[in-house]
N, C-alpha and C positions, 0 to 999 in steps of 0.2 A: 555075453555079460561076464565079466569078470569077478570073482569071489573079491569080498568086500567093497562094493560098491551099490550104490541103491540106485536104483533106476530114477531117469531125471535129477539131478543131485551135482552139483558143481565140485571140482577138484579143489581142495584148500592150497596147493601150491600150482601156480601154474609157472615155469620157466620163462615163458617168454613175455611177461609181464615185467619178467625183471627190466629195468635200465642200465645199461653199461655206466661208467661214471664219467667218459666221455661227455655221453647224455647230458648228465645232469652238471657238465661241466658248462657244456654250449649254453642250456637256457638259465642257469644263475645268470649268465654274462650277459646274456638277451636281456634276461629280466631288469639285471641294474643298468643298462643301458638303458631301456625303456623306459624307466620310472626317471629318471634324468635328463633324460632328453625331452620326457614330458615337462618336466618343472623349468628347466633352461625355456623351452620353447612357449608356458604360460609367463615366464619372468620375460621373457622381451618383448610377448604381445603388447604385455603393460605396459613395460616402461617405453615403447613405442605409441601407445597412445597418450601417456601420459606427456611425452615430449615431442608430439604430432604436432605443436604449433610453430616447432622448430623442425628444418628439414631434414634433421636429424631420424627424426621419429619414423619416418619411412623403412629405413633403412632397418631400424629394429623389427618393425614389424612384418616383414621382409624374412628377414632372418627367425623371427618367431614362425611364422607360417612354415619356413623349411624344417626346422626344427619337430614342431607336430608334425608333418608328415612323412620327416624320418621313423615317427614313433608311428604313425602305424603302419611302417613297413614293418618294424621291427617286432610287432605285431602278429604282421602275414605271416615272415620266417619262423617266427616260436613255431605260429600252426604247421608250417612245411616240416618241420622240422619231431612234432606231433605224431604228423601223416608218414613218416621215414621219408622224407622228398630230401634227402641228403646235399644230393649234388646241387639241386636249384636254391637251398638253402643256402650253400655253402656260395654258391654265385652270387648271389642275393646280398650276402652280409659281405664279402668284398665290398661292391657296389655302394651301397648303403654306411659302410664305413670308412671308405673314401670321403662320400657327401656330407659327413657326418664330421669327417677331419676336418675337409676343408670350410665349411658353409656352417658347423654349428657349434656343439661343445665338444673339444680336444677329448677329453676324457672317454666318451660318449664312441666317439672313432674308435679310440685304441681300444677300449672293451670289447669293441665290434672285431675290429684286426683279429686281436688274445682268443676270440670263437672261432675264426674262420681260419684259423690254426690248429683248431681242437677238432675243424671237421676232418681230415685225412684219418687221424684214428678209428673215429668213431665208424666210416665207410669203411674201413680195413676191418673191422672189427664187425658189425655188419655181414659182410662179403663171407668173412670168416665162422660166422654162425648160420648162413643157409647153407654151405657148404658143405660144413660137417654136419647138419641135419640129414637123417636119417630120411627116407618114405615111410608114411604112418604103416604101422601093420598090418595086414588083413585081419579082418573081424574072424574071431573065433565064431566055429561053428558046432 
């Protein structure tokens, strides 16, 4: 045991709590992409049902359904992303913002793009901090 420390007692600072600003760069990006991609993909269910009697309406809600289920990919990625699953995240939101270009809201894509851009830092950075950690020290005896 170390002088100043109480037995059972959590550290007030832990470092690797911290987040790089990479981090919190990828999931703002996630985040508004997701909340948009939710509202686009609730705005064309509707107006797909609303205009279902024309064959128009298909086609919306078509495109609404893709829509939601871009969003809970975008979803799954925050979590990988959570978990440090860097690389599959970073596959993931290519993927997902391609589908997202092409099949739902423009916007939505290129948020997506703007993240899976921010991931090569964040893995170098990463890479960069188990490397210069240390092995924990041997308990004092």
């Amino acid at each position: 045991m170390t002088s100043g420390t109480i037995p059972g007692s959590q550290p007030i600072y832990n470092p690797t709590d911290i987040k790089p600003p990479e981090y919190q760069s990828i999931m703002t990006l996630l985040k508004w992409s997701g909340i948009l991609e939710l509202i686009i993909g609730i705005l064309e269910v509707i107006f797909g049902l609303i205009t279902l009697v024309l064959i128009v309406g298909i086609v919306y809600i078509i495109l609404g359904a893709v829509s939601l289920f871009v969003y809970t990919r975008i979803n799954n990625i925050k979590k990988m992303v959570d978990q440090k699953q860097y690389t599959q995240a970073k596959t993931s939101t290519l993927l997902w913002g391609i589908v997202a270009l092409l099949f739902s809201f423009l916007i939505t894509g290129i948020l997506m793009i703007l993240a899976y851009t921010k991931f090569d830092a964040l893995i170098t950075k990463e890479q960069q901090m188990a490397f210069t950690q240390s092995p924990p020290s041997p308990p004092v005896q």
